[in-house]
MIPA-253469 format. One record per atom (N, C-alpha, C): residue number from 1; x, y, z; atom name; residue in three letters. Coordinates in nm, 2 decimals, m for minus. Last residue first. Layout:
BEGIN
     n       c1       c2       c3   atom   res
   NUM        X        Y        Z     CA   ALA
...
! end
This chain:
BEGIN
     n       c1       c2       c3   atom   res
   132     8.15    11.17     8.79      N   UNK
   132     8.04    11.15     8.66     CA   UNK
   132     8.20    11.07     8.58      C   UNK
   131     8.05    11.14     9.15      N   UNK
   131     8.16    11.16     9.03     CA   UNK
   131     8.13    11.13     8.93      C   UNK
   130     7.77    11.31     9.25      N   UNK
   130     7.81    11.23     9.24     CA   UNK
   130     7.96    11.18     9.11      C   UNK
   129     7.82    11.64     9.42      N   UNK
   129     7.73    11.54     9.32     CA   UNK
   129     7.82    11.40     9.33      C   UNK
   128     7.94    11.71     9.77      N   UNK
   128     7.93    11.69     9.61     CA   UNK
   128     7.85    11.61     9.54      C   UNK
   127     7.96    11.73    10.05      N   UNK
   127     7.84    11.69     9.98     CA   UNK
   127     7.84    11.71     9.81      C   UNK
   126     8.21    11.74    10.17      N   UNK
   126     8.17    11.82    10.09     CA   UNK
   126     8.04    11.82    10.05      C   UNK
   125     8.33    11.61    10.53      N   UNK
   125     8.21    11.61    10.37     CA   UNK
   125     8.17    11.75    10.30      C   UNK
   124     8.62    11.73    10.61      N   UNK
   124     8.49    11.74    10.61     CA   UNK
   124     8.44    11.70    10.50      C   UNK
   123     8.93    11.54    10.59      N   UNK
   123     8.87    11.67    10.55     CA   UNK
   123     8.67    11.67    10.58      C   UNK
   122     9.07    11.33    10.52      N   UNK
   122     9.01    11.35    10.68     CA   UNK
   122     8.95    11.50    10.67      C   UNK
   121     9.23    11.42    10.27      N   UNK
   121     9.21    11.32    10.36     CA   UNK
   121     9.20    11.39    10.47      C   UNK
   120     9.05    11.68    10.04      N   UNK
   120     9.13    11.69    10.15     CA   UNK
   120     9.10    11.54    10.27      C   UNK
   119     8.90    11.62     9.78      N   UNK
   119     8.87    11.67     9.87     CA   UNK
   119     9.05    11.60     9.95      C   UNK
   118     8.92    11.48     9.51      N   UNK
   118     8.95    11.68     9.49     CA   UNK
   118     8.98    11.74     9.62      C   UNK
   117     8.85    11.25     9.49      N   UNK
   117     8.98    11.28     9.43     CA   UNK
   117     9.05    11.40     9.53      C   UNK
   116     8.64    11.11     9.64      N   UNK
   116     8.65    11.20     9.59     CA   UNK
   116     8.79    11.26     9.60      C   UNK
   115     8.58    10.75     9.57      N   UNK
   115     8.66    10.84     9.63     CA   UNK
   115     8.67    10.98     9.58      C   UNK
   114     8.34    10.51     9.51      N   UNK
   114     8.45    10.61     9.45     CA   UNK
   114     8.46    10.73     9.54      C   UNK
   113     8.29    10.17     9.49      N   UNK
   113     8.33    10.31     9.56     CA   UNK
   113     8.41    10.37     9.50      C   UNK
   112     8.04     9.95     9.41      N   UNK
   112     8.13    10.07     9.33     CA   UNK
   112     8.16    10.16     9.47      C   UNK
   111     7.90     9.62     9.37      N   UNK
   111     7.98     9.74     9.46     CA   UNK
   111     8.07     9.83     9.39      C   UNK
   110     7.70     9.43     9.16      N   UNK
   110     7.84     9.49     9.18     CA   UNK
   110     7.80     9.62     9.28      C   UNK
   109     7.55     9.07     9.06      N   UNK
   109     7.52     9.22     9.15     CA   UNK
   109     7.69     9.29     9.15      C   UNK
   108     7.59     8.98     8.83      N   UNK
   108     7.46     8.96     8.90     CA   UNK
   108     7.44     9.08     9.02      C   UNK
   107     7.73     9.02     8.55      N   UNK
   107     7.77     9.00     8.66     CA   UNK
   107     7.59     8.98     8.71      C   UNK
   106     7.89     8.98     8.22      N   UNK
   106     7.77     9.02     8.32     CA   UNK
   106     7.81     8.97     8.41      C   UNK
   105     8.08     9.10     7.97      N   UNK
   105     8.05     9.08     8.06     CA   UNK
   105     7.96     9.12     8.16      C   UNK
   104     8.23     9.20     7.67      N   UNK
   104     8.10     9.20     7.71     CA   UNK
   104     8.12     9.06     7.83      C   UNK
   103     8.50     9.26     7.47      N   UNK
   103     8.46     9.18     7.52     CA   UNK
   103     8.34     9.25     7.63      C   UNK
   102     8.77     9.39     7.22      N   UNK
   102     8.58     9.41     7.30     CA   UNK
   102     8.60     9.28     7.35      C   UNK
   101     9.00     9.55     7.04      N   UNK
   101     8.95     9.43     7.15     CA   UNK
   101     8.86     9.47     7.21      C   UNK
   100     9.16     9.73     6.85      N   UNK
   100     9.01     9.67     6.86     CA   UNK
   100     8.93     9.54     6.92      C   UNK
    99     9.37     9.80     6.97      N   UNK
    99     9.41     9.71     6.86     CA   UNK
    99     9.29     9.61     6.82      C   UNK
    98     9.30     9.88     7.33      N   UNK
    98     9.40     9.89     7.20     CA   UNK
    98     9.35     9.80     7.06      C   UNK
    97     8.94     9.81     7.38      N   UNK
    97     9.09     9.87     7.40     CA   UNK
    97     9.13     9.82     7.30      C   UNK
    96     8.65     9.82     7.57      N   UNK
    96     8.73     9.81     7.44     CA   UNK
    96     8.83     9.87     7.43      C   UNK
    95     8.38     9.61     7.69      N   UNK
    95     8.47     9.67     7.72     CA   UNK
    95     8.55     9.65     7.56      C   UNK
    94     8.08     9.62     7.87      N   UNK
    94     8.13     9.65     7.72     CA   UNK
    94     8.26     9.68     7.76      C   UNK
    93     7.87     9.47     8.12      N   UNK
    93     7.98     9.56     8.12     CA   UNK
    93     8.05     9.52     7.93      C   UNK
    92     7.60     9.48     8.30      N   UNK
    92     7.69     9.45     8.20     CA   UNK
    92     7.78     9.51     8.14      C   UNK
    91     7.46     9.35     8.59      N   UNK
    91     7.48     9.46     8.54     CA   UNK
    91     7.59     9.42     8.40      C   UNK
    90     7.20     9.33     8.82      N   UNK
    90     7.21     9.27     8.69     CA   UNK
    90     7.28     9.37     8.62      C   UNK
    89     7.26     9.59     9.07      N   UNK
    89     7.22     9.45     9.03     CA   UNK
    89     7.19     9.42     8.87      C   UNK
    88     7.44     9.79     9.28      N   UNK
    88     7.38     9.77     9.15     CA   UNK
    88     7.36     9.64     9.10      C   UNK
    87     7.55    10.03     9.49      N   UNK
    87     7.52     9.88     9.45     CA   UNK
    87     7.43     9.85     9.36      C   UNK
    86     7.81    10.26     9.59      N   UNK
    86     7.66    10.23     9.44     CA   UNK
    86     7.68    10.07     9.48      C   UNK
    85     7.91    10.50     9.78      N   UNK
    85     7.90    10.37     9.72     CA   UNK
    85     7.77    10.34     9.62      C   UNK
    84     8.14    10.79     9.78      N   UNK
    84     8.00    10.73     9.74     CA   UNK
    84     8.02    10.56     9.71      C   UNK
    83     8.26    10.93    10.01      N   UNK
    83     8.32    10.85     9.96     CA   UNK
    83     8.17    10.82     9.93      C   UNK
    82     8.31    11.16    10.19      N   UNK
    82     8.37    11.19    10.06     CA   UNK
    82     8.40    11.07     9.98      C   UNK
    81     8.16    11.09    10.40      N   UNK
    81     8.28    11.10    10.46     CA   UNK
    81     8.38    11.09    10.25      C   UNK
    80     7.91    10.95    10.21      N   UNK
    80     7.96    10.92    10.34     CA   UNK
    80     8.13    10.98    10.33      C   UNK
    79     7.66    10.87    10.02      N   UNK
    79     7.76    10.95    10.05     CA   UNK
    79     7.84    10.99    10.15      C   UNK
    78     7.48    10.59     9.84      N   UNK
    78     7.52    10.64     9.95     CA   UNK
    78     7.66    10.71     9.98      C   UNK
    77     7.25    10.35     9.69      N   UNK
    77     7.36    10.44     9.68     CA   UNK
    77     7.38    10.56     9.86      C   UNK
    76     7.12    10.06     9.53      N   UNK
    76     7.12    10.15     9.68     CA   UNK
    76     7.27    10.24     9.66      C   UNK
    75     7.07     9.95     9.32      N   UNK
    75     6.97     9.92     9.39     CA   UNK
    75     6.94    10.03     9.53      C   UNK
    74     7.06    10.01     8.93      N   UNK
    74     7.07    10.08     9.08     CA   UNK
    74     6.99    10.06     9.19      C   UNK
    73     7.11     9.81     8.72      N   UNK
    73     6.99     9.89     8.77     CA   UNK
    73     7.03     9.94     8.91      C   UNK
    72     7.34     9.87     8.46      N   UNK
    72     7.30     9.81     8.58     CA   UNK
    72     7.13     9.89     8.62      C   UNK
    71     7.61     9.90     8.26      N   UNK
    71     7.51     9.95     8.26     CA   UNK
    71     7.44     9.87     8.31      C   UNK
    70     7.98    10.05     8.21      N   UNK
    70     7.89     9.94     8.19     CA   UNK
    70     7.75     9.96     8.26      C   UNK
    69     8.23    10.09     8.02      N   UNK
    69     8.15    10.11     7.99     CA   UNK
    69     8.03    10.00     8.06      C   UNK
    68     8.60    10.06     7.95      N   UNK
    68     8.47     9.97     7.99     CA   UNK
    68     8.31    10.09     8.04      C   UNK
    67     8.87    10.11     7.75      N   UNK
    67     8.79    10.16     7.80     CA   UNK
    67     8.66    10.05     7.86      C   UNK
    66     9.23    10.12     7.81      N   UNK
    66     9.10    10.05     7.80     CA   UNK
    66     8.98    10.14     7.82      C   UNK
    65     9.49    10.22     7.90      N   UNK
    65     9.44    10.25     7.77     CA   UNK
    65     9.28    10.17     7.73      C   UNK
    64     9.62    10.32     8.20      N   UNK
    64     9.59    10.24     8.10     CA   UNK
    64     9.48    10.25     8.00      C   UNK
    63     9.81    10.49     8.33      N   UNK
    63     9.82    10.44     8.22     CA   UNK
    63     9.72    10.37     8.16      C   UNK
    62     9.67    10.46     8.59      N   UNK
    62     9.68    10.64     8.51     CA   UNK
    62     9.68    10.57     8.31      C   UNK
    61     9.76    10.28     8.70      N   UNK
    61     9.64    10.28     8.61     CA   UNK
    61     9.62    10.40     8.53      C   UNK
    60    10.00    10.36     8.79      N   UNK
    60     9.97    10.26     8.67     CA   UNK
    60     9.86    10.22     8.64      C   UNK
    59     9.95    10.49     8.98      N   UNK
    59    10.06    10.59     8.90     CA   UNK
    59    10.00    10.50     8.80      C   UNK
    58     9.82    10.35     9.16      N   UNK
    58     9.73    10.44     9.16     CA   UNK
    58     9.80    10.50     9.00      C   UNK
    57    10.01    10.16     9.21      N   UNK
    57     9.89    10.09     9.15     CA   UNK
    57     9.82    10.21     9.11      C   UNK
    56    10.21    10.35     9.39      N   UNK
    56    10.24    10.23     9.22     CA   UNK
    56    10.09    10.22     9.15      C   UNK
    55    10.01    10.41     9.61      N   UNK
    55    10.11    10.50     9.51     CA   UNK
    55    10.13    10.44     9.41      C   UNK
    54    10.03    10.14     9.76      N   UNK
    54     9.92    10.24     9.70     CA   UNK
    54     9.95    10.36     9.57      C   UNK
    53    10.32    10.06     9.79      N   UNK
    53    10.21     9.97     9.70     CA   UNK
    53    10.13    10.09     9.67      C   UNK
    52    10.40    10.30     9.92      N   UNK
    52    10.48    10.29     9.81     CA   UNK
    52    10.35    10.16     9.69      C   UNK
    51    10.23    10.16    10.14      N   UNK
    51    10.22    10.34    10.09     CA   UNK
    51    10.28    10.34     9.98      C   UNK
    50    10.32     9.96    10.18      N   UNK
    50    10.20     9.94    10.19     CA   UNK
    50    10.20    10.08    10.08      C   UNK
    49    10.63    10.00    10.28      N   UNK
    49    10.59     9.93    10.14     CA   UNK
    49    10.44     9.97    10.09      C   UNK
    48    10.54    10.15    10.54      N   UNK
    48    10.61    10.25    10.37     CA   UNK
    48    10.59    10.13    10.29      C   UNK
    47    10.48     9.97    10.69      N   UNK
    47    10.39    10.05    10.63     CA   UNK
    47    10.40    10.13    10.49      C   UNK
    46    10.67     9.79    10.70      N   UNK
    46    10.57     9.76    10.62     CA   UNK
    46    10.48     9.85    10.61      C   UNK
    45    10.87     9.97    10.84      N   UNK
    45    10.90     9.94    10.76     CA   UNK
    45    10.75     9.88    10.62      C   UNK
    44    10.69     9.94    11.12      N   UNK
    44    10.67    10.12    11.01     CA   UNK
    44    10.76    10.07    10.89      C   UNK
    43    10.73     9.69    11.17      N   UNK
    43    10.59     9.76    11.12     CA   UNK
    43    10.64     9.86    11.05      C   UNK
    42    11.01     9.52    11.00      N   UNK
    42    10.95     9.57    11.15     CA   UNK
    42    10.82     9.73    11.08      C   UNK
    41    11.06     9.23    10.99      N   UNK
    41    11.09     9.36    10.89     CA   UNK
    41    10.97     9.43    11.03      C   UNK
    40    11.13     9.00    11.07      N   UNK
    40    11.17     9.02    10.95     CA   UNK
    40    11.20     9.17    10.85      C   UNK
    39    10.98     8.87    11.28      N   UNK
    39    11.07     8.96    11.31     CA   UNK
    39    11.19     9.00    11.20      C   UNK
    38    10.77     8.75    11.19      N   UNK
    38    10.86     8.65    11.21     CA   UNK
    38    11.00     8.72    11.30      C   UNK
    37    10.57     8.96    11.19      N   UNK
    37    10.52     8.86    11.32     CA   UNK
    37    10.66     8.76    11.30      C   UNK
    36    10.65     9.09    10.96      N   UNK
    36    10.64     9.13    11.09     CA   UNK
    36    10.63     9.09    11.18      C   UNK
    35    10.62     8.86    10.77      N   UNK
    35    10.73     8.87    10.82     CA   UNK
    35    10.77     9.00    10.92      C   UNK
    34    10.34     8.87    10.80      N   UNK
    34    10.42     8.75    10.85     CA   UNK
    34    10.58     8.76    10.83      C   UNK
    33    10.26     9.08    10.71      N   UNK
    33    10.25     9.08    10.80     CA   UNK
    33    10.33     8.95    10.87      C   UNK
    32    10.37     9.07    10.42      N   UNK
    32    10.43     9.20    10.54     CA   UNK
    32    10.46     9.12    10.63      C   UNK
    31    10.18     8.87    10.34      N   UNK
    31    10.31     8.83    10.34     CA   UNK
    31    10.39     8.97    10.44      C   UNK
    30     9.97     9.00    10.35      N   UNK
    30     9.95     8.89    10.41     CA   UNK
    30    10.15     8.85    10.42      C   UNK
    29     9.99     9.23    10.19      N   UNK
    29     9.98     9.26    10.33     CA   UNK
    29    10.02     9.11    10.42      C   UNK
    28     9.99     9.11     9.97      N   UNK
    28    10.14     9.21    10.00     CA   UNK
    28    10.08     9.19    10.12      C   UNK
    27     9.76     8.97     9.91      N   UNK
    27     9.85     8.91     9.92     CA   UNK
    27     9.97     8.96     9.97      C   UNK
    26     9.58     9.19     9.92      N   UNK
    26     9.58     9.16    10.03     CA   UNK
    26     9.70     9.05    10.01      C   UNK
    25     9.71     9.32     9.69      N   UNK
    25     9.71     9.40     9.77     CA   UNK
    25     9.71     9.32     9.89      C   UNK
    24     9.61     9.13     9.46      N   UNK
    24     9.80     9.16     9.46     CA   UNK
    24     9.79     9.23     9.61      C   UNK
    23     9.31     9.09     9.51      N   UNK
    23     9.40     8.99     9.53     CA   UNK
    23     9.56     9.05     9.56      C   UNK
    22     9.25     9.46     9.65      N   UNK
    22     9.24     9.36     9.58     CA   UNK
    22     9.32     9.23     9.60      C   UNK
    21     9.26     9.61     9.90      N   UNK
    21     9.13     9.52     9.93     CA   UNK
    21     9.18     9.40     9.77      C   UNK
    20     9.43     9.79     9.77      N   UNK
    20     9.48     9.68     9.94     CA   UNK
    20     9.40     9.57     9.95      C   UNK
    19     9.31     9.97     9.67      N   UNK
    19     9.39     9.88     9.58     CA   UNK
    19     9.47     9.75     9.71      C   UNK
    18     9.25    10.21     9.81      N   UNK
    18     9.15    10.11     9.70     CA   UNK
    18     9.22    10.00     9.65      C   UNK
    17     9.38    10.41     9.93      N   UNK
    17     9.42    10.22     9.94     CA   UNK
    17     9.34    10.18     9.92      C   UNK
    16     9.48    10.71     9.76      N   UNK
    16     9.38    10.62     9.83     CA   UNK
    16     9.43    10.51     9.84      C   UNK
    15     9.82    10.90     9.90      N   UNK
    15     9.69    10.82     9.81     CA   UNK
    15     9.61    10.74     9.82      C   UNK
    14     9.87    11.20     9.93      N   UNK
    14     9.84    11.08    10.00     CA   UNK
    14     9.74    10.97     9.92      C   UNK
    13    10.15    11.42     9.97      N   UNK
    13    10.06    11.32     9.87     CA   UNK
    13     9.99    11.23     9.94      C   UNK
    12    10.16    11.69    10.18      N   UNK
    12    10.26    11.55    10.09     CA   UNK
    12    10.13    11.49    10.05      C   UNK
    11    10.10    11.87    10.34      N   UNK
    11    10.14    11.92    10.20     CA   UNK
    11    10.22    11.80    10.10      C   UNK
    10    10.03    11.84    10.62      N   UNK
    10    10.14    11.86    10.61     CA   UNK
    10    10.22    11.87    10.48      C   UNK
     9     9.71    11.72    10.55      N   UNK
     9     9.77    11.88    10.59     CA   UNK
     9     9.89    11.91    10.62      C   UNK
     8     9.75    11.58    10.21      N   UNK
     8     9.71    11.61    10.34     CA   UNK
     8     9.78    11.74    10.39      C   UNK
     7     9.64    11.59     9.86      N   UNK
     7     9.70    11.61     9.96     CA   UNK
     7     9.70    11.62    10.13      C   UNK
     6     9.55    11.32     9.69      N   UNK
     6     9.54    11.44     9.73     CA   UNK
     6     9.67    11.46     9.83      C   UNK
     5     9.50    11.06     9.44      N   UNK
     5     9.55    11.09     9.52     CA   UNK
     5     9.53    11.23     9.54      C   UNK
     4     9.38    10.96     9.19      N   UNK
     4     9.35    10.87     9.33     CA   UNK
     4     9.45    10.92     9.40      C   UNK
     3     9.15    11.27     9.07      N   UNK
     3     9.27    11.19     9.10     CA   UNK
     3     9.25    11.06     9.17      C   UNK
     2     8.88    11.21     8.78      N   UNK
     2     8.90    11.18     8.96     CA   UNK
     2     9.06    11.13     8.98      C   UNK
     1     8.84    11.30     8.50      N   UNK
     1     8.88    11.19     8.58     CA   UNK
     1     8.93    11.23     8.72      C   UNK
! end
């Protein structure tokens, strides 16, 4: 498993903001930002929440005990700056957790980025395989 966090060059933690783009993430920002513009809390204060958000969401998936499993036709993939995207059309997803819960879902088209855990933020492309 791929960390969601590394290190940068002054030797502290940095974690991805995959998780900014979701509903809970853009709703934190949206509320920051309005109480930066009301004069509530001032920018570098909302940036540490933002950073403390990334960090949380990244610590609490570590946890979780599901598994999903799911299987598409690959339309377009691409390696960019240590970060692969996959777009994938007609795709279905198996999922199973705790206490023998499944459920099966389709979609029509999905986006995948994944982040390479290993490499150093703002560090050169590695050209690595793809995360398995």
């Amino acid at each position: 498993r791929a960390r969601a966090s590394t290190m940068n060059d002054e030797g502290r933690e940095v974690h991805y903001e995959l998780y900014r783009r979701s509903t809970l993430g853009m709703t934190l920002t949206d509320a920051l930002d309005e109480m930066v513009t009301n004069g509530e809390l001032t920018p570098s204060l909302a940036m540490k929440v933002l950073a403390q958000f990334d960090k949380c969401m990244n610590e609490a998936l570590k946890e979780v005990k599901t598994k999903t499993t799911f299987k598409g036709n690959l339309d377009t993939y691409r390696f960019c700056d240590n970060v692969w995207t996959f777009l994938l059309d007609d795709v279905t997803f198996s999922t199973t957790g705790p206490g023998g819960f499944k459920d099966i879902a389709h979609v029509d088209k999905l986006k995948i980025v994944a982040c390479d855990g290993k490499a150093t933020v703002g560090g050169p492309s590695s050209g690595a395989p793809p995360p398995s």
